[in-house]
N, C-alpha and C positions, 0 to 999 in steps of 0.2 A: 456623791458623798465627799465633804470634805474634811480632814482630820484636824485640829492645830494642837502642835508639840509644842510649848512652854520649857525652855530650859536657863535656867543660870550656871555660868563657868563659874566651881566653889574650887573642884580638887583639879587643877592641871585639865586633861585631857577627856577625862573617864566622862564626865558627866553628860557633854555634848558628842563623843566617840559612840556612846551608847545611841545618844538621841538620831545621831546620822546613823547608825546600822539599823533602829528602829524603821527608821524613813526608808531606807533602800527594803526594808523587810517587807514592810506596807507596799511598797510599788511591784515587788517582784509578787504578791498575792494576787494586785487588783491594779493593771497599770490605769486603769483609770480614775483613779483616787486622787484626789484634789489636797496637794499635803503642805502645809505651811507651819515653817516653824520660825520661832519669835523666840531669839536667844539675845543673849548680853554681850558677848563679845566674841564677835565675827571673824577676830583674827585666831583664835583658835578652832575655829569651824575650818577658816582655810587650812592650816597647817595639816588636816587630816584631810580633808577633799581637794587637792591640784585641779585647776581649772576653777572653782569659786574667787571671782573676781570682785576687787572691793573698793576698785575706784578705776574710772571715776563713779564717786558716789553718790546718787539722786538728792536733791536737796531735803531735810526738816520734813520727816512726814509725807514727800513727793512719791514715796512709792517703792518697794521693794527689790530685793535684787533674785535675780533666778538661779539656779543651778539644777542642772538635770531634770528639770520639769518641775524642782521644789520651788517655793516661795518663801523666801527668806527674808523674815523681819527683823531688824532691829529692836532689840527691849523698850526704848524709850521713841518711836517712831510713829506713832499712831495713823498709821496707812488708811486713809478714807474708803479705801477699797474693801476692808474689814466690814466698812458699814452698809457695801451692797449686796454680800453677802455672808452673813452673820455667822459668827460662831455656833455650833450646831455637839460637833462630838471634840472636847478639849480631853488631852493628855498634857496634867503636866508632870512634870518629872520631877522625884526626890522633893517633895516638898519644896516647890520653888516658886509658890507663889504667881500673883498674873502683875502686868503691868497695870495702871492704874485703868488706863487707855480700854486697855481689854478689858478690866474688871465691870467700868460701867456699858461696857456693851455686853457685857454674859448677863447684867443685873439689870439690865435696861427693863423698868415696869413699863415700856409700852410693847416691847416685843414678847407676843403672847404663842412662839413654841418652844416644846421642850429643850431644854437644854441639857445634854451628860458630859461630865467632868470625868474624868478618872482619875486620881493617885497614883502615879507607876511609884512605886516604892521601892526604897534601898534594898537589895541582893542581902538576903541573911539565909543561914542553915537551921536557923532558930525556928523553936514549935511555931512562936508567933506570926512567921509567916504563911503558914497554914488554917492556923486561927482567924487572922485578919482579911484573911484571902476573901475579895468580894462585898469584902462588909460595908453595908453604905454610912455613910456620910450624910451628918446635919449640914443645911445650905441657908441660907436666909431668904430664898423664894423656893414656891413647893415646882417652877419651873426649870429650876436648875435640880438634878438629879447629881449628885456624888459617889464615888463608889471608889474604895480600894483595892487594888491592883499588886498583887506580891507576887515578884519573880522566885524563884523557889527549885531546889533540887528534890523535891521529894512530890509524891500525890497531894491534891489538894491543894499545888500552888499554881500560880502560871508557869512554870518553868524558863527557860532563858531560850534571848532568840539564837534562832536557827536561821539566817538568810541563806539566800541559796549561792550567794558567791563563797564562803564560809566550806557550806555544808560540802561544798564539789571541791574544794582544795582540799577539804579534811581526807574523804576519800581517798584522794590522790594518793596523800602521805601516809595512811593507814594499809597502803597496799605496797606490800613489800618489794614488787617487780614495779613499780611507777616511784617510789620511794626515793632513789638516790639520786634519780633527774630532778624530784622535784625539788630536792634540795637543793640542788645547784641553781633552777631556775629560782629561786626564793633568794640566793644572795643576789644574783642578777637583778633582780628586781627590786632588792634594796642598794642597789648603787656600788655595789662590791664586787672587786676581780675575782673569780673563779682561782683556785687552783687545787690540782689533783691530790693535792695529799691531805685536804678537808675532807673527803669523800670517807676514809676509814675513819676521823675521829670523833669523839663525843662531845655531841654539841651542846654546850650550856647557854642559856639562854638570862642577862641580866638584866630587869627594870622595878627597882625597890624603890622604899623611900629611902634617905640617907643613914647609913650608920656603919661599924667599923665590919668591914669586910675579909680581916686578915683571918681572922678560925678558919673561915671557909676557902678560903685561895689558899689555906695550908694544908688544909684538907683533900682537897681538887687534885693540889699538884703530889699528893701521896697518893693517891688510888692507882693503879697498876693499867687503867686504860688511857689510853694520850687523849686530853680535852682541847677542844677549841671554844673557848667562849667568846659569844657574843654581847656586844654589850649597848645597850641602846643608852641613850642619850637622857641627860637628869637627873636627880638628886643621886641615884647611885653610881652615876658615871663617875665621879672622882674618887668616891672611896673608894671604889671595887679597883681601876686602876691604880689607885695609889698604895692601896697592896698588893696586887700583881707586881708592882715595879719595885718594892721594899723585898717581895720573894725573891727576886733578880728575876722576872720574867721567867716563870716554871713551864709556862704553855702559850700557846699563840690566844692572842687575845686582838677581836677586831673592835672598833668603835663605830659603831652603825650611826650614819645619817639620822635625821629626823625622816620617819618613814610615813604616809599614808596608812591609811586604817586598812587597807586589803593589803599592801605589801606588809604590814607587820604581822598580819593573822598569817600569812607563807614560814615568816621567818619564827613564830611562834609553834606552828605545826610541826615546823624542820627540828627543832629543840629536840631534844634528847630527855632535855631535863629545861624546865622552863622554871623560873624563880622569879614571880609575878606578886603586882600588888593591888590594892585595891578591889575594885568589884567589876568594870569590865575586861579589864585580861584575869583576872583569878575567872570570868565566865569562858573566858577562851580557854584558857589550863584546861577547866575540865572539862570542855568541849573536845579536846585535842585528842583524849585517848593516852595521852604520854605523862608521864609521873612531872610532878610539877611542886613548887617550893612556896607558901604563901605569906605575902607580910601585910600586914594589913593592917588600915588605919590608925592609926596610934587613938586613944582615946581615954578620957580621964581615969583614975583610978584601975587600970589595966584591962579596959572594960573591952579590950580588941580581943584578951582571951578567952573571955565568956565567948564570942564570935569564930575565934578557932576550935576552941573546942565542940561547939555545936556542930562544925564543920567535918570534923574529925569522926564523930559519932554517925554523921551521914554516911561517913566514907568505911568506917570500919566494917561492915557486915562482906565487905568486898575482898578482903585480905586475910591472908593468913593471920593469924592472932599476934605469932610470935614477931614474926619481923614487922608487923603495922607497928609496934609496940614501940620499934626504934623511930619510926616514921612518925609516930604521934609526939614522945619525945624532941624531937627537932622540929617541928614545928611551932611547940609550944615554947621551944627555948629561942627559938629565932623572932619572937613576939614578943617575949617579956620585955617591955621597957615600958619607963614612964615619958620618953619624950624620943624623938629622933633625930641624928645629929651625927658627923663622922667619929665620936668616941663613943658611941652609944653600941654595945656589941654586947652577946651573952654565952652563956655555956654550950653553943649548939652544936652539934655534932654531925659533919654530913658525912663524915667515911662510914659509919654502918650499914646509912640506909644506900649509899652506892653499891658496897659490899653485895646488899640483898637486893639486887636492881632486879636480877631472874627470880625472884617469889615476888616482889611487889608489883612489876608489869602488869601483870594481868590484871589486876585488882584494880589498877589505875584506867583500863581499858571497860572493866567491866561497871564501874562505876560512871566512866562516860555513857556507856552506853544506856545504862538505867536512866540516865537524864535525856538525854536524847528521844527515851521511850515517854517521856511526859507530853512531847508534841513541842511547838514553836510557838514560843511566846506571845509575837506579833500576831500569827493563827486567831490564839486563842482569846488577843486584845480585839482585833477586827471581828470575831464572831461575836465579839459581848457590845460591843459599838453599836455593829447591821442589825442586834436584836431589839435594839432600843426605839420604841414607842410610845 
């Protein structure tokens, strides 16, 4: 069986981070799975996989590059070797369409077996991922079969993958006698000296999109425990620095390297507090277990908070009422905007919800955990693939 992933680089990293932890998810079920994925740009595939080499680079359609037993095509490459053995079970990801190359081979009217497509679809809390879950798809041959695919935190979706490199570190960090090594082994493995007086503090964890950071580094450096933030590299790395250094430097603050996709899920786990954007680290936030900050996608007419809030609804049944209340609050104020930009900031408030870190904990654990109990994604994407005849 062989799988092909489809993905285009739209947002930075997320898009193809996903499609490779997808990939490793599929091999760690069935190492014999034949898995070839056909992405747009190769240099952010490396930047998260060390060891994926990009030159020297086979010539014009000459043939693909390997990494770890993947097969890795170029978008615009149309590899002959496609056409000896045909596309069969296609994922493509987030609406990202096929190359033209592939499209006449999945449409090809002389190849007379079935073909399945699936939609992996955008991460929402929204009913409609529940709704949509499965539902097939019009094709324009009755040989191509289509079907929708929603990753999803609740019953009735697919829920989000679980690899097993992920799921053994999460462990790790979840366990309070294994916990303070692995913290330190997670900055080691992001390129950072160890020292002993990181071990007491509280680690904040930084990768938004751009906007003013000062409310919240005022906020940070009033709460009564001593933080250490982390701060990974990209659109929030200068404003969150740039008010850390206008506070006069309140708290140690590191600047992480560009990390690997397993070393950042370590330094993500270690988080105290993780303040995440997007859709695959907001999947690791709530994979982690630990209380986590979301900013997410900016989108027309405020439409990111119809998306928090759905989110928020997921998450309340897990919480005390009172103090989720300050939690929902800050969420929804750390979203409101119409565009992203380093003066772009709003009313948000994080000293409450620190305040109430001991009532909310659990809530954040128990709500992992309920997703967790949905099963693993990839699982349940490879069971709907092997059933198809």
């Amino acid at each position: 069986m062989t799988i092909d992933i489809l993905c285009k680089v739209v947002d930075n990293y997320g898009d193809i981070g996903l499609v490779y932890r997808l990939a490793r998810a599929f091999r760690d079920l069935d190492p014999g799975l034949g898995i070839r994925i056909i992405v747009d740009r190769l240099e952010a595939f490396r930047d998260l996989a060390p060891g994926l080499q990009l030159e020297p680079r086979p010539g014009q359609g000459s043939g693909p590059l390997s990494f770890k037993g993947f097969t890795i095509i170029p978008w615009d490459e149309a590899w002959r070797g496609m056409w000896e053995e045909r596309p069969r079970f296609v994922v493509e990801c987030f609406a990202c369409g096929r190359p033209e190359w592939f499209d006449e081979l999945l449409y090809d009217p002389e190849d007379e077996g079935l073909r399945r497509v699936v939609n992996l679809e955008f991460l929402s809390a929204e009913d409609y991922a529940r709704d949509f879950h499965l539902m097939p798809s019009a094709t324009r041959s009755d040989r191509v079969r289509k079907t929708l695919f929603m990753p999803g935190f609740c019953p009735g979706t697919g829920g989000l993958i679980i690899d097993k490199t992920f799921q053994k570190a999460r462990e790790a960090f979840l366990d309070p006698e294994l916990r303070p090594e692995a913290r330190k082994e997670a900055l080691v493995l992001g390129g950072l000296a160890w020292e002993e007086a990181y071990a007491g503090l509280f680690w904040v964890s930084v990768f938004t999109y751009e906007r003013d950071y000062t409310r919240l580094v005022s906020d940070l450096a009033a709460w009564d425990r001593p933080i250490l933030a982390l701060v990974a590299p990209g659109r929030s790395a200068g404003p969150f620095l740039a008010a850390w250094e206008a506070a006069g430097r309140p708290f140690p603050a590191l600047a992480l390297p560009f990390l690997p996709q397993e070393a950042w899920d370590r330094v993500l786990l270690a988080s105290d507090l993780a303040i995440v954007r997007g859709e695959e680290s907001l999947a690791r936030a709530v994979l982690s277990g630990r209380p986590f900050l979301w900013h997410a996608y900016v989108q027309d007419q405020k439409h990111q908070l119809v998306k928090v809030e759905a989110l928020l609804d997921r998450m309340a049944p897990f919480f005390p009422a009172q103090a989720f209340s300050g939690l929902r609050a800050l969420f929804l104020a750390f979203n409101d905007r119409e565009a992203d930009g380093p003066g772009q900031g709003g009313e948000e408030e994080i000293l409450p919800v620190l305040e109430d870190l001991g009532e909310l904990e659990p809530g954040f654990q128990s709500f992992s955990d309920s997703v967790m109990e949905l099963g693993d994604l990839a699982s349940h994407l490879l069971t709907f693939l092997s059933d198809f005849g």
